[in-house]
C-alpha positions in Angstrom: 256.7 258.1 11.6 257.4 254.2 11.2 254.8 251.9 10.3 255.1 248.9 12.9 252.1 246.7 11.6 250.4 247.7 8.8 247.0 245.4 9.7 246.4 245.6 13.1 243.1 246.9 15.6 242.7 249.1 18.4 240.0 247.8 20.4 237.6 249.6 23.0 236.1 247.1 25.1 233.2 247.8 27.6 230.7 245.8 29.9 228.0 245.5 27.2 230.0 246.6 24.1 232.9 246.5 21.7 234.2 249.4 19.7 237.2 248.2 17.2 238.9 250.2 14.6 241.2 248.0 12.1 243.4 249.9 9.9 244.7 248.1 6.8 247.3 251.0 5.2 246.0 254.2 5.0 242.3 252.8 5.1 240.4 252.0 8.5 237.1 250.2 9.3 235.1 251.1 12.2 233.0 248.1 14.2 230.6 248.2 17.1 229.6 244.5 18.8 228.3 243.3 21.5 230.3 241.1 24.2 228.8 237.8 24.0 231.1 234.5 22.5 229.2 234.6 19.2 229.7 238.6 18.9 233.7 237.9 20.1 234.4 234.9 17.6 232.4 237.1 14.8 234.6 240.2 15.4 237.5 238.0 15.3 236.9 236.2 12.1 236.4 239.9 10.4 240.0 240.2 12.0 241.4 237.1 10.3 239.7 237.2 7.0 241.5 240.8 7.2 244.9 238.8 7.9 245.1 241.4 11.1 249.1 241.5 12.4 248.2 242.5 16.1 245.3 243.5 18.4 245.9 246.3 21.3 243.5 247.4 24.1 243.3 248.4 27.5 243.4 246.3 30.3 240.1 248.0 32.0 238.8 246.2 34.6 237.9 242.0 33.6 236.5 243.2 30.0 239.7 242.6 28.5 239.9 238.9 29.0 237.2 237.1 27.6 238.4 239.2 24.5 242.3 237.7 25.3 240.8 234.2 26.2 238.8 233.8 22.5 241.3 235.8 20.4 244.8 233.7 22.0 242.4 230.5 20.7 242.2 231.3 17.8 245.6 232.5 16.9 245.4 236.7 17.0 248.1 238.3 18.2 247.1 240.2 21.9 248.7 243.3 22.9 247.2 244.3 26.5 248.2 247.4 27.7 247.9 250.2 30.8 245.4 252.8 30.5 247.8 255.7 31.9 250.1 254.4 28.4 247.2 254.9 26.2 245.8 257.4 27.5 243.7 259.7 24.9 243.9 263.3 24.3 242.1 265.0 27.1 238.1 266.6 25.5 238.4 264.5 22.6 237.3 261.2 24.5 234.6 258.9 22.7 234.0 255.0 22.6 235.3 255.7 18.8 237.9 258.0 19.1 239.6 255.5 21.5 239.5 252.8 19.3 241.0 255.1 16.9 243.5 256.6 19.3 244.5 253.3 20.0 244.8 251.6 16.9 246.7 254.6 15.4 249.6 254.3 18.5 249.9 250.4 17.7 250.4 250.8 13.9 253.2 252.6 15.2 255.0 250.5 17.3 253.9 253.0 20.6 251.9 250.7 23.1 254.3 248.4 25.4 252.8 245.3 26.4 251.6 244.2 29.5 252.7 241.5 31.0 250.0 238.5 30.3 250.8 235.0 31.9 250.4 231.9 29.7 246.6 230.2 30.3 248.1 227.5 32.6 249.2 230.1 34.9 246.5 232.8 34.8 244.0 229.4 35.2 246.1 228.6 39.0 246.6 232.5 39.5 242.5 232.2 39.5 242.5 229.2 41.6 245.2 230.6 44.0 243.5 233.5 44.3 239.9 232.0 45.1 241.4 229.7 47.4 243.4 232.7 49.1 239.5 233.8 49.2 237.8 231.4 51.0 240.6 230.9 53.3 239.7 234.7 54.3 236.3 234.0 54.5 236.6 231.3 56.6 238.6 233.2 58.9 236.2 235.8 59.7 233.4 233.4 59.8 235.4 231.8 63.0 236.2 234.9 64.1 231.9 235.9 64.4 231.4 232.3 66.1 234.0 233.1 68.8 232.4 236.7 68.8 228.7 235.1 68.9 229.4 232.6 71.5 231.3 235.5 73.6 227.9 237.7 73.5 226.0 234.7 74.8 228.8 234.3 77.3 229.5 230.8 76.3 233.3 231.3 77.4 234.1 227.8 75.1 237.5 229.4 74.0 238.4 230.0 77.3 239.6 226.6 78.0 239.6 225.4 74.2 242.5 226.4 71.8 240.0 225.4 68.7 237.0 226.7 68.5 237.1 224.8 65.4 238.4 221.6 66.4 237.0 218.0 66.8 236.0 218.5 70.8 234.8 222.1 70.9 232.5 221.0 67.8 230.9 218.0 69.4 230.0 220.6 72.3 229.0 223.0 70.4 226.2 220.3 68.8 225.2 219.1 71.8 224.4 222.6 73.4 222.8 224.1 70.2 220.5 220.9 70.0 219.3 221.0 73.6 218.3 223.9 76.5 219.9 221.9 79.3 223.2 222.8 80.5 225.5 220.0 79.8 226.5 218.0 82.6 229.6 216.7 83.7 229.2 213.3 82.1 227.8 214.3 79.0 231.0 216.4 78.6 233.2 213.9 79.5 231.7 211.9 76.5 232.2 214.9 74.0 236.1 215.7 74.7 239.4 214.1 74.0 242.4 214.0 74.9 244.0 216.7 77.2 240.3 218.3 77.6 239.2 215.7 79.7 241.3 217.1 82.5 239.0 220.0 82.1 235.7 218.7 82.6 234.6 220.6 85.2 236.1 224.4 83.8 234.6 223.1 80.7 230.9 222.6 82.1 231.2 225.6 83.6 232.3 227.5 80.0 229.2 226.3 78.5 226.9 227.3 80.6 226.2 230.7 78.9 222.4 232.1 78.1 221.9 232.0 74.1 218.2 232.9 73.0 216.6 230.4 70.2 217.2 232.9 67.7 220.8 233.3 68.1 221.6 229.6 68.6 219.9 229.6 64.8 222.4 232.4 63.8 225.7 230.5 65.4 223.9 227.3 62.8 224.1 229.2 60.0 227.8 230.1 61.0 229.1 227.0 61.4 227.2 225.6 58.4 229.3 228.1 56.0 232.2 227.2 58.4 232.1 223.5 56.9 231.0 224.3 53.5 234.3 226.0 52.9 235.8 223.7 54.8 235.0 220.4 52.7 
């Protein structure tokens, strides 16, 4: 069979350890690390003093990338590829033997490549993503205050669109922080806009019945609310 790279390293990578076979010709060295920088930037500079062509391993779960991130650095060449292509003979499956296994298909040109975006784009996939995230978050967080303030039959969304907005939050304050219904002209002072046609439907909203504790509860709600927010 056709040698493709005549230096090159399977690697087994797991949450707490590393298992990397590097074959140089017919010989092969065996290496078990650990997965901190120091233990990465070690196992790589065995890999360069060996003047290694190309690295392979699976793309199991997140372990991969730290591995990636310090090896594209510092100028190894990163094949990552899909378990089901690499997959190892079935009842011969050890931390070693996959190494091996894989190693042995790259030195012959038998592992395709996954597709790994540049840094710049993996770095905004990772901020799209957690944005995507939050925005999900926040979502069901509104979703509980509408739910909370329903249970206490605070019927705010009844007569405001935005639970969230600038009006139905200044009435929201204003009952959380006191046990007095809120009167006509104390609402009249808290909306804007079209609301203050609604006074009166909107007086009538907020008088619900919430108990201390689960005012505390719809605080902590709207808290997270404006942390994600800001």
């Amino acid at each position: 069979m056709e040698v493709m790279y005549d230096r090159c390293c399977g690697i087994d990578a797991h949450k707490k350890f590393i298992v990397a076979c590097f074959k140089c010709g017919k010989e092969q060295e065996i290496r078990k690390t650990g997965t901190t920088s120091d233990e990465i930037r070690e196992l790589s500079k065995w890999l360069l003093d060996g003047k290694c062509q190309m690295i392979a391993m699976e793309s199991t779960g997140s372990y991969w990338k730290p591995l990636y991130n310090i090896f594209e650095i510092l100028g190894l060449d990163v094949i990552v590829a899909n378990a089901r292509d690499i997959k190892n003979v079935p009842g011969r499956k050890t931390d070693v033997g996959d190494a091996e296994w894989i190693a042995d298909l790259l030195k012959h040109g038998l592992i395709r490549a996954s597709y790994i975006p540049s840094r710049e784009q993996r770095e905004l996939r990772e901020m799209s993503r957690y944005r995507q995230s939050l925005i999900g978050e926040r979502s069901r967080e509104l979703n509980r205050l509408q739910k909370m303030l329903e249970g206490g039959n605070v019927k705010l969304t009844s007569v405001v669109s935005d639970v969230n907005g600038r009006s139905a939050r200044n009435l929201l304050k204003a009952m959380l922080e006191k046990d007095d219904p809120l009167t006509e002209a104390r609402v009249s002072q808290l909306v804007h806009g079209k609301l203050q046609s609604k006074v009166d439907a909107i007086v009538k909203a907020m008088n619900g019945f919430l108990t201390p504790m689960e005012k505390a509860l719809i605080r902590k709600v709207v808290d997270h609310i404006d942390d994600m927010t800001t």
